[in-house]
C-alpha positions in Angstrom: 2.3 25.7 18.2 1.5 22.2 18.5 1.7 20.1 15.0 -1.5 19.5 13.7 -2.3 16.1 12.2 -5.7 15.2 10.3 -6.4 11.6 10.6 -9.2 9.8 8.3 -11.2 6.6 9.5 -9.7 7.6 13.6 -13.1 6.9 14.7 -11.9 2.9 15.3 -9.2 0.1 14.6 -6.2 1.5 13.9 -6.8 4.9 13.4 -8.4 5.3 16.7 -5.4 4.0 18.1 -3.3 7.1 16.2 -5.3 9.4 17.3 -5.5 8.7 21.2 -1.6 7.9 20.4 -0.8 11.5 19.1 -3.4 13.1 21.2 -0.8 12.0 24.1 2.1 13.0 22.3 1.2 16.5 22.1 -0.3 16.9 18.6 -3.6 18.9 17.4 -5.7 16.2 16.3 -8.0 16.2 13.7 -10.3 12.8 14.3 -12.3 12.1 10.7 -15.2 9.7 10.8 -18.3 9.5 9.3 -20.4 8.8 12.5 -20.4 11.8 14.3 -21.5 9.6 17.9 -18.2 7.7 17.5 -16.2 10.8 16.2 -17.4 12.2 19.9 -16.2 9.4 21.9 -12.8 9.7 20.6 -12.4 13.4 21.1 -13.3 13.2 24.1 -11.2 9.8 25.2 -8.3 12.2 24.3 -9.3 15.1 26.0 -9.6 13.1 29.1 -5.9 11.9 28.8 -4.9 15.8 28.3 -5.0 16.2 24.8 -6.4 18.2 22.1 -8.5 17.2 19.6 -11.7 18.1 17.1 -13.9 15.8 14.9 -14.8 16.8 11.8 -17.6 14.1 10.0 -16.6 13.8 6.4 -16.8 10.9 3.9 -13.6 10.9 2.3 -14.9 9.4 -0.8 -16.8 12.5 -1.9 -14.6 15.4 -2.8 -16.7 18.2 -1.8 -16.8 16.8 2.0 -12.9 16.5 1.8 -12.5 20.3 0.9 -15.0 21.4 3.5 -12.9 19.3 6.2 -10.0 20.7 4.9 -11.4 23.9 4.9 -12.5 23.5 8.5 -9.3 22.4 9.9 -7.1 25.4 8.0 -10.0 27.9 9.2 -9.5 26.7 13.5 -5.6 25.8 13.1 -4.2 27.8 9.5 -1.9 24.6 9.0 -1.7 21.3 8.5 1.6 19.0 9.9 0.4 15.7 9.7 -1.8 13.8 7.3 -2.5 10.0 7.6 -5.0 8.5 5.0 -6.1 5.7 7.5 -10.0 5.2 6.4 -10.8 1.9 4.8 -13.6 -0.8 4.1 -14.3 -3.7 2.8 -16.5 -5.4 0.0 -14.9 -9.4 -0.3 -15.7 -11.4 -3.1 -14.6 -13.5 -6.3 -13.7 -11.4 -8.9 -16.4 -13.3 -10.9 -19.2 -12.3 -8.6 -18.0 -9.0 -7.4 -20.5 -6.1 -8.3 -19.6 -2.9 -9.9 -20.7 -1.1 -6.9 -18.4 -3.0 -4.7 -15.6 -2.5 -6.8 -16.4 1.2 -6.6 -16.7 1.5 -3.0 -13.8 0.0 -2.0 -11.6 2.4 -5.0 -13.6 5.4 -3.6 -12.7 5.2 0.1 -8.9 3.6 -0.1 -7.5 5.3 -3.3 -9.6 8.1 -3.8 -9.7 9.3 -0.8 -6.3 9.3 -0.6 -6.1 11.1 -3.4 -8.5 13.8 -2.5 -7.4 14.5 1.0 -3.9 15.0 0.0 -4.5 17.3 -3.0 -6.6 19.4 -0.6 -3.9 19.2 1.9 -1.3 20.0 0.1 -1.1 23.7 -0.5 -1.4 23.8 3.3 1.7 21.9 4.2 4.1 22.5 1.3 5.7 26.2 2.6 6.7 24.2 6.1 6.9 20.7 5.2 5.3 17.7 6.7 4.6 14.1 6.8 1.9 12.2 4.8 1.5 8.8 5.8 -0.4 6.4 4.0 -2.1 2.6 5.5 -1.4 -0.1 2.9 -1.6 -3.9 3.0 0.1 -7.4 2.2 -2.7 -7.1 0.0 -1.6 -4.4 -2.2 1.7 -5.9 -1.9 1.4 -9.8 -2.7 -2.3 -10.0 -3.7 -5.5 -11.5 -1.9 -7.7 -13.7 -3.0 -11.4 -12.4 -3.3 -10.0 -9.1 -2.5 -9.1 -7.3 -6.0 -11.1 -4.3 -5.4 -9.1 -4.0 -1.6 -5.5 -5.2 -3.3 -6.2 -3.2 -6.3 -6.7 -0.1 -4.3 -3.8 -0.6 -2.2 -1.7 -1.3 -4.6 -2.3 2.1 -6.1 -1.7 3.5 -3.0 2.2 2.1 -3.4 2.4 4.4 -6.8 1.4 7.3 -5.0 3.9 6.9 -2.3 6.6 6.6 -4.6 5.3 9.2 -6.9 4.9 11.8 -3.9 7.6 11.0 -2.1 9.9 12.0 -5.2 7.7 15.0 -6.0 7.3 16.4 -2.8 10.8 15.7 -0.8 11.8 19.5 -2.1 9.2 21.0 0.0 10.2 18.9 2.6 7.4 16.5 2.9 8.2 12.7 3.6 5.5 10.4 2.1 5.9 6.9 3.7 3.4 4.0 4.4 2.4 1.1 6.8 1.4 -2.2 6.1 -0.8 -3.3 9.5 -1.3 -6.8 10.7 -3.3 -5.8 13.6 -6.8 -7.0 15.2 -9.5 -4.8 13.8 -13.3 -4.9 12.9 -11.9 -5.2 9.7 -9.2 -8.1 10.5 -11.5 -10.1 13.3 -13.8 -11.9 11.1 -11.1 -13.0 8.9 -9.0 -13.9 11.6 -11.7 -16.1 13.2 -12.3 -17.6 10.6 -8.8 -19.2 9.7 -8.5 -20.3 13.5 -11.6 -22.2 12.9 -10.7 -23.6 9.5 -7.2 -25.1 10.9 -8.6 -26.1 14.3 -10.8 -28.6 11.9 -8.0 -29.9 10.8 -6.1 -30.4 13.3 -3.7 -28.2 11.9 -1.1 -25.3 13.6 -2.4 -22.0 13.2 0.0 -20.4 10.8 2.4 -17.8 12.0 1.3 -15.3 9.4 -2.4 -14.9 11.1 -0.6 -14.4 14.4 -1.5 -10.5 14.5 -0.5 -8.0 17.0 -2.3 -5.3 17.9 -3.6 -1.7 17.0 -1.4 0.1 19.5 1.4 -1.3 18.4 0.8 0.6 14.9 0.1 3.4 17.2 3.5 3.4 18.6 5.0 2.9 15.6 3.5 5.4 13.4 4.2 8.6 16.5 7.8 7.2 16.3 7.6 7.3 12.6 6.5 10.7 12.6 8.6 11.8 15.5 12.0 11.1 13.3 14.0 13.7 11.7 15.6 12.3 8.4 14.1 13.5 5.5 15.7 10.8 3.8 13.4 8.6 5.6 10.5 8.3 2.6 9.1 6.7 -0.1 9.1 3.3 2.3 6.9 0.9 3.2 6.9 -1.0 6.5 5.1 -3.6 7.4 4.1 -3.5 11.0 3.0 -6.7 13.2 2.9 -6.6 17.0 6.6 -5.4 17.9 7.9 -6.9 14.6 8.7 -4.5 11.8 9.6 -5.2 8.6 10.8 -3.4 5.8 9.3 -3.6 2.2 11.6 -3.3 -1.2 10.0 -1.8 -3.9 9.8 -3.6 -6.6 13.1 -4.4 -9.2 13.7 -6.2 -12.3 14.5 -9.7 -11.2 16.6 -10.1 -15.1 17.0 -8.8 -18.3 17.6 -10.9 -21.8 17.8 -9.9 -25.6 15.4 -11.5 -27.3 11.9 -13.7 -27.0 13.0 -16.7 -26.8 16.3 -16.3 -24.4 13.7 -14.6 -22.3 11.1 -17.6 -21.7 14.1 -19.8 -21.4 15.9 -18.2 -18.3 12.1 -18.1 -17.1 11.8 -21.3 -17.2 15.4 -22.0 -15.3 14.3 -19.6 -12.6 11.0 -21.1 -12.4 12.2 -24.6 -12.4 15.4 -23.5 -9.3 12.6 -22.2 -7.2 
């Protein structure tokens, strides 16, 4: 049988990319959205490149619609292979002026949702193993500014990958996550808007905002999954264009006994750098 793979947020961007991606590479997929128009158009793009597919409409940031998606997919299929937590949005601003309610949102979708679609998957993928794969960002990783709802909820994301990937390698499930630079809905207006900011200056467009695009996650991600080590997990990898880069997690950078021998080889490494 064909490995099944539910995919949140596949209804654009990058996870629209997966899916049509997988969909050619032989897998069952499951395309999550919460318009069921676009939901439609993507089933259907795959079926017309030979591929099978279903869309299921479910807001991932409500726990009862998670379970009945869940429920859906174990009722046609019995099983589930593949799960990539790809559905995201965005509520930018200052920490200052940020609202509880964007705070919230952003939380509910990105961390959350992560949270309750792999809790639901899991008794349906730990007797056979499986791959959960997770979208992070820079952001989660390095911090953004007016982005500490998005950064915040990505870098929880990192503590569930690690956390999982310990827990859950003895039913052999690999946990691992990307960190996109790609052109999105989400990405464009950002995008445009640091080409115009250094074209006013006269200034080279940085290197950094040079993004690739969503296929190339796409191709990344199948190869990902399409790799047999189940050694390979509990990683991060940064994926831009055909560049891929590895992430470390985190270690202590020194250790001293005492307060003040602390602050002092702080303030060597500080002052080296």
């Amino acid at each position: 049988m064909d490995k099944v793979a539910v995919i949140t947020g596949a209804t654009r961007g990058i996870g629209r990319s997966i899916a049509l991606k997988l969909g050619q590479s032989g897998y069952q997929v499951i395309v999550n959205g919460t318009k069921q128009a676009l939901i439609d158009e993507v089933v259907q793009e795959i079926h017309r490149t030979g591929g099978e597919a279903r869309g299921i409409c479910a807001n991932v940031a409500d726990p009862l619609e998670v379970t009945a998606m869940v429920d859906a997919v174990i009722a046609e299929y019995g099983r589930i292979d593949v799960l990539i937590h790809n559905a995201g949005n965005l509520h930018d601003q200052q920490c200052l002026h940020m609202t509880d309610e964007e705070w919230n949102s952003v939380l509910d979708v990105h961390l959350n949702g992560a949270f309750y679609s792999i809790r639901r998957a899991l008794p349906h993928m730990q007797n056979h193993g499986g791959d959960i794969l997770l979208m992070t960002s820079t952001a989660g990783l390095t911090g953004s500014i007016k982005q500490v709802n998005y950064s915040a909820a990505k870098a929880g994301m990192l503590g569930m990958l690690w956390t999982l990937a310990a827990e859950l390698k003895r039913n052999g499930i690999r946990v691992n996550a990307i960190a996109p630079a790609a052109l999105t809905d989400m990405t464009r207006p950002v995008i445009q808007h640091m080409k115009e900011k250094y074209a006013s200056r006269n200034e080279p467009f940085p290197e950094f905002w040079q993004v690739g695009e969503t296929d190339d996650i796409a191709r990344f991600a199948a190869a990902l999954l399409e790799q047999p080590d189940i050694e390979l997990t509990g990683e991060i990898f940064g994926v831009n264009g055909s560049k891929v880069t590895k992430w470390q997690k985190p270690e202590p950078a020194f250790t001293e006994t005492g307060i003040e021998a602390f602050f002092t080889t702080w303030r060597q490494q500080k002052g080296s750098h």
